[in-house]
C-alpha positions as CSV (number, residue, x, y, z in Angstrom):
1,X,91.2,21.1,39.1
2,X,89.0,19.0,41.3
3,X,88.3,21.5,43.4
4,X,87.8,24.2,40.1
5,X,84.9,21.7,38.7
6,X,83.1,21.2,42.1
7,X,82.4,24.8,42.1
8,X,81.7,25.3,38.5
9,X,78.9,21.9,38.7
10,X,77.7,24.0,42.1
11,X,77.0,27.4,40.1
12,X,75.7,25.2,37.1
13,X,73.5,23.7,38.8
14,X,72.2,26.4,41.7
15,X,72.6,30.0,39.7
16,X,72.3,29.2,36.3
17,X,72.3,32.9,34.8
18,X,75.7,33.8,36.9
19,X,77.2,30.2,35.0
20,X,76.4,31.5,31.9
21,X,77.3,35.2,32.4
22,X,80.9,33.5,33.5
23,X,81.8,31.5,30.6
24,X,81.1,34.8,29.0
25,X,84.2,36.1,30.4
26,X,87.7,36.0,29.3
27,X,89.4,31.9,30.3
28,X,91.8,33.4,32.6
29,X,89.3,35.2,35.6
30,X,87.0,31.8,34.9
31,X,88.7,30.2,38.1
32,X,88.4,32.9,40.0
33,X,84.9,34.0,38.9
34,X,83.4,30.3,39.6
35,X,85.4,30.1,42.8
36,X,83.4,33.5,43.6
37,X,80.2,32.2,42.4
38,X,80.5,28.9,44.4
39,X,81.2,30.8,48.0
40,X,78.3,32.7,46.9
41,X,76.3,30.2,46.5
42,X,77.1,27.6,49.4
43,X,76.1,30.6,51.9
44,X,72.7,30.6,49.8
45,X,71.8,27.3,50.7
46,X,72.6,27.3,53.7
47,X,71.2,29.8,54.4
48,X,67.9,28.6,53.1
49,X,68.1,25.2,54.8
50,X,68.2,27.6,58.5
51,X,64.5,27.6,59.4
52,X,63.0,29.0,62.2
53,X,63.9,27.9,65.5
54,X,65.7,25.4,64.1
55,X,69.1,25.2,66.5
56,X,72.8,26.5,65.8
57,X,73.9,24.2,63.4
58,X,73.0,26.2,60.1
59,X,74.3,29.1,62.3
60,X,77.7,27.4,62.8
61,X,77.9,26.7,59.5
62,X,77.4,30.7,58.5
63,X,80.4,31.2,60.7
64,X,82.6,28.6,59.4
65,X,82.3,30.4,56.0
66,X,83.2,33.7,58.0
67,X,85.9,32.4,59.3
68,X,87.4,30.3,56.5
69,X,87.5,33.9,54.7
70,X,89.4,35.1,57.3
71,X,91.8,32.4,57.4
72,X,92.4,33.0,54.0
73,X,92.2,36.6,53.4
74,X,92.9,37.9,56.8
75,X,95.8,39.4,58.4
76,X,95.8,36.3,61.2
77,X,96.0,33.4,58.6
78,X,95.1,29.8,60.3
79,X,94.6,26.5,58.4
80,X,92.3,26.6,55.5
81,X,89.6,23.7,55.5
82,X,89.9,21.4,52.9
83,X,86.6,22.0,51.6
84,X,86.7,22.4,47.5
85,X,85.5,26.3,47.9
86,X,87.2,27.2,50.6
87,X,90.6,25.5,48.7
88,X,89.6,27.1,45.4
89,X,89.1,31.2,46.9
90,X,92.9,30.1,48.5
91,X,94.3,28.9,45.2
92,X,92.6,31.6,42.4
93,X,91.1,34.5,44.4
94,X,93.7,37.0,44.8
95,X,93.6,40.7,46.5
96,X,90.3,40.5,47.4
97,X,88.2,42.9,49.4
98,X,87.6,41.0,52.4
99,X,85.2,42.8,53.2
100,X,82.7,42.4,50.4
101,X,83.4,38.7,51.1
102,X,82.5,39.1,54.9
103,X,79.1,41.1,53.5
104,X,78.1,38.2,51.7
105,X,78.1,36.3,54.7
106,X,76.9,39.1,57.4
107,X,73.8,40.1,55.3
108,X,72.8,36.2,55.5
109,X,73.5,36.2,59.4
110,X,71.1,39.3,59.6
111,X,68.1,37.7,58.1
112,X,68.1,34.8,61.0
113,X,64.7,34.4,62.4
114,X,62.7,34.9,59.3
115,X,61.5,37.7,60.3
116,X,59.8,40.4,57.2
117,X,61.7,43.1,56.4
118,X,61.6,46.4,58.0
119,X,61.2,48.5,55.0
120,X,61.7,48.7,51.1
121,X,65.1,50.2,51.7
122,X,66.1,47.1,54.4
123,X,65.6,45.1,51.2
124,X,67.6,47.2,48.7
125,X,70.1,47.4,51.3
126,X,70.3,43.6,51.3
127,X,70.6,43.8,48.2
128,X,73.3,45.8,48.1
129,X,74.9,43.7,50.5
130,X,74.5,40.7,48.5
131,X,74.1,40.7,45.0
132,X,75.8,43.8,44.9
133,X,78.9,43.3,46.9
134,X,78.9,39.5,44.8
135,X,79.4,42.2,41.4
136,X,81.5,44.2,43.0
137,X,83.7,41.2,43.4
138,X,84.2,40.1,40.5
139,X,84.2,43.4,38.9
140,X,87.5,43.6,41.1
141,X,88.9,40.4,39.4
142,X,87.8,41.7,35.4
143,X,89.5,45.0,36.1
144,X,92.8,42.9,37.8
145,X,92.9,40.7,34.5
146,X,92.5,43.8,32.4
147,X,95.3,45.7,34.4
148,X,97.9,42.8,34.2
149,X,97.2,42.3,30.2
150,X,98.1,46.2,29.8
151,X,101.2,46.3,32.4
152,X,102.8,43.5,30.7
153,X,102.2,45.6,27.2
154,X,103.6,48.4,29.0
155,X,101.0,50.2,29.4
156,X,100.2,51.4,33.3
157,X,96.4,51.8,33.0
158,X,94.2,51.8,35.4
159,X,90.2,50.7,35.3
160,X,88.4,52.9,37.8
161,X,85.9,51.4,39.6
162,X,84.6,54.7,40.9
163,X,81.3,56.3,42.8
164,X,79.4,56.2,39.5
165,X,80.2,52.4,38.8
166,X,79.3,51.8,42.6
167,X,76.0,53.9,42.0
168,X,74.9,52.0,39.0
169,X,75.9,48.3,41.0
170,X,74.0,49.4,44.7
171,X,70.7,50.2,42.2
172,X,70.8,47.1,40.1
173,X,71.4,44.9,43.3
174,X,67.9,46.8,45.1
175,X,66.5,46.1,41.6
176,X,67.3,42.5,41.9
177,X,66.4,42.2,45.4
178,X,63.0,43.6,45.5
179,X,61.8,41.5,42.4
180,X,63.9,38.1,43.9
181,X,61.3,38.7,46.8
182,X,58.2,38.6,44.9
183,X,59.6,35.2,43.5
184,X,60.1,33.7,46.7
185,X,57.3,35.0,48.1
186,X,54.7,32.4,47.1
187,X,55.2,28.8,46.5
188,X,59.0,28.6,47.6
189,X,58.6,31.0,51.1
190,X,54.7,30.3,51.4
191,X,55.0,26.5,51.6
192,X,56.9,26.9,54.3
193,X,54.7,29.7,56.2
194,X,57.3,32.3,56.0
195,X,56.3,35.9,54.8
196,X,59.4,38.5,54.2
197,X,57.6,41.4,52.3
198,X,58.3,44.4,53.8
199,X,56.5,45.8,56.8
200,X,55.9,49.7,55.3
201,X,54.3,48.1,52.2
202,X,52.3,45.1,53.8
203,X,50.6,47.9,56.3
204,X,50.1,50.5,53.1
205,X,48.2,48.2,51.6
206,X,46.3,46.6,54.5
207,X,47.8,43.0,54.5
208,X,49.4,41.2,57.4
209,X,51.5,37.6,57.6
210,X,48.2,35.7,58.0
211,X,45.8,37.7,55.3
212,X,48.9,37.4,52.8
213,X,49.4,33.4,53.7
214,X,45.7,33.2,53.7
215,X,45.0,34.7,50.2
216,X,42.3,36.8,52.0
217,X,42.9,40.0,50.3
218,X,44.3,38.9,46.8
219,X,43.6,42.5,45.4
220,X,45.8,44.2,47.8
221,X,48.8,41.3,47.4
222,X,48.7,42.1,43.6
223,X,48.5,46.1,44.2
224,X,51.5,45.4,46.6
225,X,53.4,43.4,43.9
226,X,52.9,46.2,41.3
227,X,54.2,48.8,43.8
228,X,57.4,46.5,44.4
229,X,57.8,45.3,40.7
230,X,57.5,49.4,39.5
231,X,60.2,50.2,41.9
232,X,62.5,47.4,40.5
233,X,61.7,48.7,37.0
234,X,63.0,51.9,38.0
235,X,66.3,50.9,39.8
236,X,67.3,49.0,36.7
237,X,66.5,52.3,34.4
238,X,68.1,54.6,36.9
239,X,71.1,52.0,37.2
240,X,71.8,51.4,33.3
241,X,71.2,55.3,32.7
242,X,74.8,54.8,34.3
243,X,75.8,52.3,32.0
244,X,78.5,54.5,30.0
245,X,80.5,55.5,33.8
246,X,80.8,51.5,33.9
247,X,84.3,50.5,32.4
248,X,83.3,47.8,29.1
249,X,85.7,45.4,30.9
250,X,83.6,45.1,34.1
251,X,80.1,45.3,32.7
252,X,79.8,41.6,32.1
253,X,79.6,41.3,35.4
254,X,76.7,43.1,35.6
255,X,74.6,41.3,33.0
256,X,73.0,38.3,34.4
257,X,71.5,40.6,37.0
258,X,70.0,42.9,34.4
259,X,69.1,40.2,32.6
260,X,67.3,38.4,35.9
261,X,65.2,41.5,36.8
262,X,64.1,42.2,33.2
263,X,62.9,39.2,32.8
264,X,61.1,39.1,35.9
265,X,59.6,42.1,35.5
266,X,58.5,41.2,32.2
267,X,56.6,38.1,33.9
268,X,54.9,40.0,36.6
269,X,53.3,42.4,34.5
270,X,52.3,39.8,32.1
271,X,50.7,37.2,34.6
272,X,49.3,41.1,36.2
273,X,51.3,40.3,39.1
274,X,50.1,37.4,39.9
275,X,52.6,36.1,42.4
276,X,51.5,32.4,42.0
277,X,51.7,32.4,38.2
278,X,54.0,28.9,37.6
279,X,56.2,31.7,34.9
280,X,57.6,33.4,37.7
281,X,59.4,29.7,39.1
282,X,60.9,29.8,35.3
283,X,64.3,31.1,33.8
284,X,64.5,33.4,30.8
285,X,64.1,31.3,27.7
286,X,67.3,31.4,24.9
287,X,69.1,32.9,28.2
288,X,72.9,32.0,27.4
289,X,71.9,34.2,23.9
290,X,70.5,36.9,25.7
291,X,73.4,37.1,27.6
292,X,76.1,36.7,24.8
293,X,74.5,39.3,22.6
294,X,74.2,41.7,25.7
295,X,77.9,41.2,26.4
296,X,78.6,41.9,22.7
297,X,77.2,45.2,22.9
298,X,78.3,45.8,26.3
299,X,74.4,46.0,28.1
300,X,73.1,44.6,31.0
């Protein structure tokens, strides 16, 4: 249990919306969910403490996570640290895809360096590699719980997780990825001279590194943040124009995402993208409702 609280105080405290999407799921996955959530989240920060020429050591600690996975999950085995993650993914996480787990890990390995993005799709496909390989994860463990409730009815069903369902995930994690960028992109990524926009965009619209940290062209920043926050907008459409191919047991773990970009997307074209408006720092007020009353009518 020790090790079941340390990760749910981790995700409480670091990814608010996913806590509150998970107590939204049924008690039994909880364990498994927050053990999910947790790994998720310890390779977030430290990823985020790895700055720029900075030595190995954040570097080292990418790889310990890789290969704790694989001491777990993997067809080698080893000893398993005795770090409160780590023991909690050994103790409730069961056939898992290892690797979406090794994604979560690889696409933070790839962004080393700090260097911008390539293109608009190098972003989606982070996302996809990220948030999206974190829902398909627990997707997984909502469909296991539902097919263990219905074999011990006797009743042999099976909850397809199929190309559709992927579809609709891969476009709600770009969704999620290009708007997260606009939110880091001022104060957090700013204060500490780091610019990720992507390349194709920043040279559309005439803006380098220096003229974006500079605030020299604050016309073309905001026409750039429209651009991204319209693309968003229309991942999440295209993605819950899906929404009836996604089984009802697995959509929960879809709805803090939606709920995240919606909201975020709200603020931008409120504050007319104004990527230093303090709102865009903020969570979604009355969140835990918005979530509950998505999950009862089976939106994200």
């Amino acid at each position: 249990m020790e090790a079941l609280n340390h990760c749910v105080a981790l995700t409480r405290k670091r990814d608010f919306a996913n806590y509150v999407g998970a107590l939204l799921m049924p008690t039994e996955v909880q364990p498994a969910v927050f053990a999910l959530l947790a790994f998720n989240v310890e390779l977030a920060i430290i990823r985020d403490q790895i700055e720029r020429n900075s030595g190995t050591t954040g570097i080292y600690r990418l790889q310990f996570w890789k290969d704790t996975i694989e001491a777990i999950y993997g067809d080698g085995g080893g000893p398993v640290p005795k770090q409160p993650v780590a023991v909690a993914l050994e103790r409730f996480v069961s056939n898992v895809d290892l690797s979406l787990l090794s994604s979560l890990v690889s696409a933070r390995q790839q962004t080393l360096g700090d260097r911008p993005f390539r293109s608009v799709d190098a972003v989606q496909q982070y996302g996809v590699n990220t948030y999206g390989a974190l829902m398909k994860l627990l997707m997984r463990v909502l469909a296991q719980k539902r097919e263990r409730v219905m074999h011990a009815l006797g009743n042999h069903v099976h909850v397809a997780i199929n190309d559709k369902v992927i579809e609709a995930v891969d476009l709600l994690a770009g969704a999620m990825a290009l708007v997260t960028l606009l939110r880091w992109s001022s104060i957090p990524l700013l204060s500490r001279g780091i610019v990720l926009l992507p390349d194709d965009l920043m040279q559309l619209h005439g803006l380098s590194a220096d003229s974006f940290y500079g605030m020299t062209k604050p016309e073309a920043v905001k026409s750039l943040a429209r651009d991204i926050t319209m693309l968003s907008s229309s991942l999440l459409d295209r993605s819950r124009a899906l929404r009836d191919e996604v089984p009802c047991v697995v959509r929960v773990a879809l709805i803090s995402s939606g709920a995240t970009v919606q909201h975020l997307v709200r603020i931008l074209r409120k504050c007319d993208y104004n990527l230093f408006d303090a709102r865009l720092q903020r969570g979604a007020s009355l969140l835990a409702w918005r979530l509950w009353w998505r999950s009862i009518l089976g939106w994200y």
